[in-house]
C-alpha positions in Angstrom: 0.0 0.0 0.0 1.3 3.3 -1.0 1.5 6.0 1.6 1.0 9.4 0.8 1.8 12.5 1.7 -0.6 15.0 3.5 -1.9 17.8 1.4 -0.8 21.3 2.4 -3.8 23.6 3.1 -3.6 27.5 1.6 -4.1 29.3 4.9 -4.9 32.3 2.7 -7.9 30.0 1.5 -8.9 29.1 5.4 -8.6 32.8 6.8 -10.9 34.1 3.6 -13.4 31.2 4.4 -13.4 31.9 8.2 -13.9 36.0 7.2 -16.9 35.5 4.7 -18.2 32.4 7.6 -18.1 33.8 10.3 -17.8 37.7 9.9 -14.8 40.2 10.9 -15.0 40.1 14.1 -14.5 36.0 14.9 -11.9 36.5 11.9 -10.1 38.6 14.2 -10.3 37.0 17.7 -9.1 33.6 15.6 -6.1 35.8 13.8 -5.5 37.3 17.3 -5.0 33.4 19.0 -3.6 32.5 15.9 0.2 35.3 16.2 0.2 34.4 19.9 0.0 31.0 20.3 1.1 29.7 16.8 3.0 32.0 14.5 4.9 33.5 17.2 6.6 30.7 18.8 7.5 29.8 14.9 9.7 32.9 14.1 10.9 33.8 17.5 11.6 30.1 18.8 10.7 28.3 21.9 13.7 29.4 23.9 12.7 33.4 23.0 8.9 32.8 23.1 9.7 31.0 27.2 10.2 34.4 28.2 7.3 36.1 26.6 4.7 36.3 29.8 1.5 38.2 27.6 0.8 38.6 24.1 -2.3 40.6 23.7 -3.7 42.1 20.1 -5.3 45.4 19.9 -6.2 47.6 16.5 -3.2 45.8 14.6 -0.5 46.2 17.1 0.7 43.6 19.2 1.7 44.2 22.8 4.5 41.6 24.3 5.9 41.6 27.9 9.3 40.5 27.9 10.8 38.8 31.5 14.2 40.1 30.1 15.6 43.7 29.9 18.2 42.2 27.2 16.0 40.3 25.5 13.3 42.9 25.1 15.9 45.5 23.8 17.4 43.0 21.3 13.7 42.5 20.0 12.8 45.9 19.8 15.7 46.1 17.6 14.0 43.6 15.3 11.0 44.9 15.5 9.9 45.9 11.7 11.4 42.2 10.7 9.2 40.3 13.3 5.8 42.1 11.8 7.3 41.0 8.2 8.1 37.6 9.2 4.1 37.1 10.8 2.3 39.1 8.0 4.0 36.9 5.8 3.3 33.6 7.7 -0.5 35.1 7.5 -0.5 36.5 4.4 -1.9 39.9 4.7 -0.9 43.0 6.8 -2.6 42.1 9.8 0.2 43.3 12.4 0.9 46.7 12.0 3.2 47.4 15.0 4.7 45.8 17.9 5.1 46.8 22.0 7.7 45.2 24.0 7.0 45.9 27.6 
């Protein structure tokens, strides 16, 4: 018996369905969960994403508390390439701007 592979899914195709579902709003909580809990940890890596305490998503910007003064500084300095890296992971310009308290 051949085994095959599994099919990739075009989030792009998954986020539109959810929108035009399910309306704006539950497109947004979703999205919100969504750069928290999955994309984040993806770009920044589970050692950096350990000392993330909140992630909270307000009108497009992104609020992160940091346990580290070093580590908050070095990510502030990587700001405007984090927001790339997750609007590209989603697909549109959801994230707009990034805190680090």
């Amino acid at each position: 018996m051949e085994r095959k592979s599994p099919k990739r899914i075009d989030r792009g195709l998954v986020m539109e369905a959810i929108k035009s579902m399910y309306g704006e709003e539950v497109f947004k909580q979703y999205m919100d969960k969504e750069v928290a809990y999955s994309i984040l940890p993806k770009i920044l890596g589970d050692v950096v994403y350990s000392y993330l305490s909140e992630i909270k998503m307000k009108d497009n910007t992104l609020t992160v508390k940091v346990s580290s003064s070093p580590l908050k500084s070095n990510l502030a300095l990587q700001k405007s390439n984090i927001i790339k890296q997750i609007n590209n992971k989603i697909g549109c310009e959801f994230v707009e701007n990034i805190v680090f308290l």
